[in-house]
C-alpha positions as CSV (number, residue, x, y, z in Angstrom):
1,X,0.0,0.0,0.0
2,X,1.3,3.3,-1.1
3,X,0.6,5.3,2.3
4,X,2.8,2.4,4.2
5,X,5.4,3.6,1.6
6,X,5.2,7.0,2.5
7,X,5.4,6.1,6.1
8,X,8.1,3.9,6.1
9,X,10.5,6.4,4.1
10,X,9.7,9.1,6.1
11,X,10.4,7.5,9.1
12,X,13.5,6.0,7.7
13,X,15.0,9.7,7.1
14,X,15.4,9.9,10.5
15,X,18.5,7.2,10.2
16,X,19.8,8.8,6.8
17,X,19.9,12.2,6.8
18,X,21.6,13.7,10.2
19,X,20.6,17.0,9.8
20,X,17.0,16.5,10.3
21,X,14.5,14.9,13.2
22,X,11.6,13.5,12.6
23,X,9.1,12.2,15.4
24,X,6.1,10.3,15.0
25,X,4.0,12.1,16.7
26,X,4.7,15.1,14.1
27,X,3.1,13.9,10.7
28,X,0.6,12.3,9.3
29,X,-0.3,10.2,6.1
30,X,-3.3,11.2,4.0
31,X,-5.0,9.7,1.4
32,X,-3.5,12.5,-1.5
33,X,-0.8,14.5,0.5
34,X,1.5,14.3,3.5
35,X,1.7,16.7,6.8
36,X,5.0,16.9,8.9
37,X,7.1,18.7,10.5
38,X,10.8,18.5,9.8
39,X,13.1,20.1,11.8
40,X,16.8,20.9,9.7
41,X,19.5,21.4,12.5
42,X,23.2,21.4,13.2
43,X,24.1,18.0,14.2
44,X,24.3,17.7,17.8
45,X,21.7,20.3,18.4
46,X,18.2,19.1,20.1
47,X,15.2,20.7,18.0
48,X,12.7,19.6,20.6
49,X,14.5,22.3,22.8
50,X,15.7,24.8,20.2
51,X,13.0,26.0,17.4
52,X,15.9,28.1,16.4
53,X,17.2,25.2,14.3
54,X,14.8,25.5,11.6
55,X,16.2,26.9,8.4
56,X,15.1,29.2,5.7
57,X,17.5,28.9,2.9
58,X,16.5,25.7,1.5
59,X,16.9,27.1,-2.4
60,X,19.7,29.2,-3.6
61,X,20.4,30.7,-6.9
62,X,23.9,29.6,-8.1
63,X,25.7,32.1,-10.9
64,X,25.5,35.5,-11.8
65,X,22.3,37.9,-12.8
66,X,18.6,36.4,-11.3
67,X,17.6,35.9,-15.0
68,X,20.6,33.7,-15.5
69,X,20.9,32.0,-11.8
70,X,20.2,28.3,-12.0
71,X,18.9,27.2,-8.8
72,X,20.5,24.6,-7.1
73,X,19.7,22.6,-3.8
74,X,22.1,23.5,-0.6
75,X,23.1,20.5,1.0
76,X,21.2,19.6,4.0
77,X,18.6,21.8,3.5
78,X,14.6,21.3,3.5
79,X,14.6,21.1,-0.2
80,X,17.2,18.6,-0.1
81,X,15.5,16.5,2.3
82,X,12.0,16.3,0.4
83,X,13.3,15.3,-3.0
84,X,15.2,12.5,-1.5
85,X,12.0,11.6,0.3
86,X,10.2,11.8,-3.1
87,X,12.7,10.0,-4.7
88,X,12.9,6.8,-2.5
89,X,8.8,6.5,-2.1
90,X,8.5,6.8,-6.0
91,X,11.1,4.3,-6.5
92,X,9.5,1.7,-3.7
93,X,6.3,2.5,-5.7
94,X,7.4,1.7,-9.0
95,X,8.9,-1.7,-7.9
96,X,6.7,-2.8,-5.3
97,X,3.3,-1.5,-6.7
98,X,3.6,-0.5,-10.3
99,X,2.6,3.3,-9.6
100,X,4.4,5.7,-11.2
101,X,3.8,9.2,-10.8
102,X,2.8,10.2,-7.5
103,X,3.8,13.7,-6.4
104,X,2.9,17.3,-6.6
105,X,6.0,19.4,-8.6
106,X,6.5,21.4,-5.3
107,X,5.6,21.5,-1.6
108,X,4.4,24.0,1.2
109,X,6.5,25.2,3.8
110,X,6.0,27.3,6.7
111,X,8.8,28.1,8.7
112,X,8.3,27.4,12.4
113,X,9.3,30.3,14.6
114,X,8.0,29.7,18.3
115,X,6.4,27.5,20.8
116,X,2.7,28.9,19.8
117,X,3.3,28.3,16.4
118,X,4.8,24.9,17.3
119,X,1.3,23.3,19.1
120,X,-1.2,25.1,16.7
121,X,1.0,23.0,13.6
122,X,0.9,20.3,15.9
123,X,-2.8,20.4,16.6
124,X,-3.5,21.0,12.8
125,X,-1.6,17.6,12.0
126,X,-3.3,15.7,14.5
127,X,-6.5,16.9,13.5
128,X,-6.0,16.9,9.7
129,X,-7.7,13.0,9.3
130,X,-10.5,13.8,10.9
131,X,-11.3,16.8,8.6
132,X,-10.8,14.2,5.2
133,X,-14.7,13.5,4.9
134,X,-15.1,17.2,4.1
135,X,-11.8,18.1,2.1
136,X,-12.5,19.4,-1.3
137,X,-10.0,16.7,-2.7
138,X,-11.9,13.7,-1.4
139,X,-13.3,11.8,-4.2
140,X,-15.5,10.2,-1.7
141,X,-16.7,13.9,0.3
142,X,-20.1,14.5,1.2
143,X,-21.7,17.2,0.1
């Protein structure tokens, strides 16, 4: 099953890539997209303790001129992170289930910059599943 997929490579980040955390309890697995909260650090630091280790510059331009730049991922950066993700899911899909294209061409990011904003993320992931029977993407939605 494709959201097993998703689950299991997400989880398995955790053990790949050093400069993020992932915990359970921060993401959840929806019928058509994914919520989680991934916090990019310098290894060694704790992000459960220090919100500060969340960082913005996930896309730089590389070259000369804005016209001309060519963007390119920094290393160990958000960006980084999710097209690894989306790699390894598409490829377990392809060979294990005979799906081929599965993702969006970009993602949503908000950048997490306190304690407040923190538990209201929090709370929006834990409540997302229970909102599906009314989401405008559910095939299935009432209404």
């Amino acid at each position: 099953m494709l959201g097993q997929i998703v689950k299991d490579e997400w989880l398995r980040s955790r053990g790949i890539r050093k400069e993020i955390r992932i915990h359970e309890d921060e993401f959840v697995v929806m019928p058509n997209h994914l919520h989680g909260i991934v916090w990019v650090v310098e290894v060694g630091e704790n992000p459960k303790n220090n919100v500060s280790g969340v960082r913005a510059d996930s896309i730089r331009p590389e070259g000369q001129g804005a016209s001309l730049a060519r963007l390119r991922r920094m290393p160990r950066s958000l960006s980084s992170f999710i097209v690894g993700f989306k790699s390894s899911v598409t490829s377990r899909a392809k060979r294990e289930l005979n799906i081929g294209e599965i993702w969006q061409r970009n993602y949503y990011e908000h950048i997490v910059r306190n304690q407040t904003d923190l538990a209201r993320i929090g709370e929006y992931i834990a409540g997302n599943p229970q909102q599906w029977a009314t989401d405008e993407e559910n095939p299935e939605r009432a209404g």
